[in-house]
N, C-alpha and C positions, 0 to 999 in steps of 0.2 A: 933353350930347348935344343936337343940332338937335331942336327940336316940331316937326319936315318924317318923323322916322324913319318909315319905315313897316314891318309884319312883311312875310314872303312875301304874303301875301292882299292886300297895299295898302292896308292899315287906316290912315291917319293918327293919328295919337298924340294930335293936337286932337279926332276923332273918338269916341272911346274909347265916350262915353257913349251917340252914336246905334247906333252898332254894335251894342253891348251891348241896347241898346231893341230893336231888329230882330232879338234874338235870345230874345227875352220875359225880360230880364235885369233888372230895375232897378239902373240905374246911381249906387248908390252912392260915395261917396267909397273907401270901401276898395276897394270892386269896381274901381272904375277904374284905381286905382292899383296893384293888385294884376293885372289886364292890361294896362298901361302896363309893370309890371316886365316880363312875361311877353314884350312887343314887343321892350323895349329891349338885354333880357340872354337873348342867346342860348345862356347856359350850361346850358341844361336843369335848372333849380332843381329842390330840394326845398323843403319846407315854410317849414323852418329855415331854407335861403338867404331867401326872403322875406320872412319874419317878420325877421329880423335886419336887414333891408334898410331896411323898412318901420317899424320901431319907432318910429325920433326922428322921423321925417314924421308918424306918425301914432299918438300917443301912448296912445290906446285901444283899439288893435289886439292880438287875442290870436292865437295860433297857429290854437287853433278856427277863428278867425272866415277864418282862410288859408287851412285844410283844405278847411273847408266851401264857402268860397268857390270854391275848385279845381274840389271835386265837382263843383259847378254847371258851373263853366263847363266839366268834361268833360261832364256831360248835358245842356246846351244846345248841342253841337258845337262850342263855340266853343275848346278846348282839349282839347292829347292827355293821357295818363300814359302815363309810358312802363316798358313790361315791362324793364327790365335786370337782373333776377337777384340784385338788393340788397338789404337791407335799408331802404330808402327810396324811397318814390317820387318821379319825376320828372317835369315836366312841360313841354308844348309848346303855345305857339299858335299854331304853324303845325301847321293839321289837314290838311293836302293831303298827297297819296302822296309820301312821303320816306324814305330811311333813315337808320337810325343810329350811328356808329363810335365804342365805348368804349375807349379808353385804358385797358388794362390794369395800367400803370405810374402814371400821374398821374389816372386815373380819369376824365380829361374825354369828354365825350361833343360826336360833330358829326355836323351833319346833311349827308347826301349826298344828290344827286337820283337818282330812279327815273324810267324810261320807262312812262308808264302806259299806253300803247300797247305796249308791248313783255309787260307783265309780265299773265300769266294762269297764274294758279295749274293747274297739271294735277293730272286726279282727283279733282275736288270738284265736279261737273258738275252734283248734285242737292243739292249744301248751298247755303246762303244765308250769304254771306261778307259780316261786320259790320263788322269792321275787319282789316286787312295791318299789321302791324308787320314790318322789316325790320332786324334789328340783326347789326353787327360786330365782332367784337373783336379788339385787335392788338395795334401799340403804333404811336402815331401821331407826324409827322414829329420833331416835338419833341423827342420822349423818346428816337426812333435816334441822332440828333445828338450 
């Protein structure tokens, strides 16, 4: 794949490491590479997709050091998890308002856009709203086919 990819946010894939510094990250070799995957594969990984991914590039790399790494960059905003009802969590680096369509037959997961002009939760008027996930489930074009 092109070093030009960028995720939704415009992140350049050469950049990985300032990004990550502007996010109080220390840019690690894993770290990097481990949001370089996160840009490049749109499949909404688990752990395990990663790790497996990651392994022969980098031969010191434990699951831990994926997990935790995740964490981070869900508490640094710089990455989502996503709630889908599994037993595995999944993750996104695109953090902006989006939804997303599981594949009930193949399992894959895509992301749709949302109107973030459009979309105001009604009823919640005195709560303080952290984060929107928005998920679908179907069975997507592939799997009608």
């Amino acid at each position: 794949m092109n070093a030009e990819v960028k995720n939704e946010m415009n992140i350049d894939v050469k950049n990985i490491g300032d990004f990550l510094k502007s996010h109080g990250i220390r840019p690690s070799y894993p770290r990097v590479k481990i949001y370089e995957y996160l840009i490049r594969h749109k499949n909404h990984p688990t752990v395990d997709m990663i790790y497996n991914s990651l392994a022969d590039v980098i031969p010191s790399l434990s699951k831990t050091t994926v997990y935790n790494t995740l964490n981070m960059f869900v508490d640094k905003n710089v990455a989502i998890v996503l709630e889908m009802n599994d037993s595995e969590a999944r993750y996104d680096a695109d953090v902006s308002l989006h939804g997303h369509f599981r594949c009930v037959k193949c399992g894959s997961i895509y992301d749709f856009n949302l109107d973030s002009s459009d979309f105001r939760p009604r009823g919640l008027d005195n709560f303080l709203v952290s984060e929107v996930q928005v998920t679908c489930k179907g069975i997507c074009a592939g799997c009608r086919t």
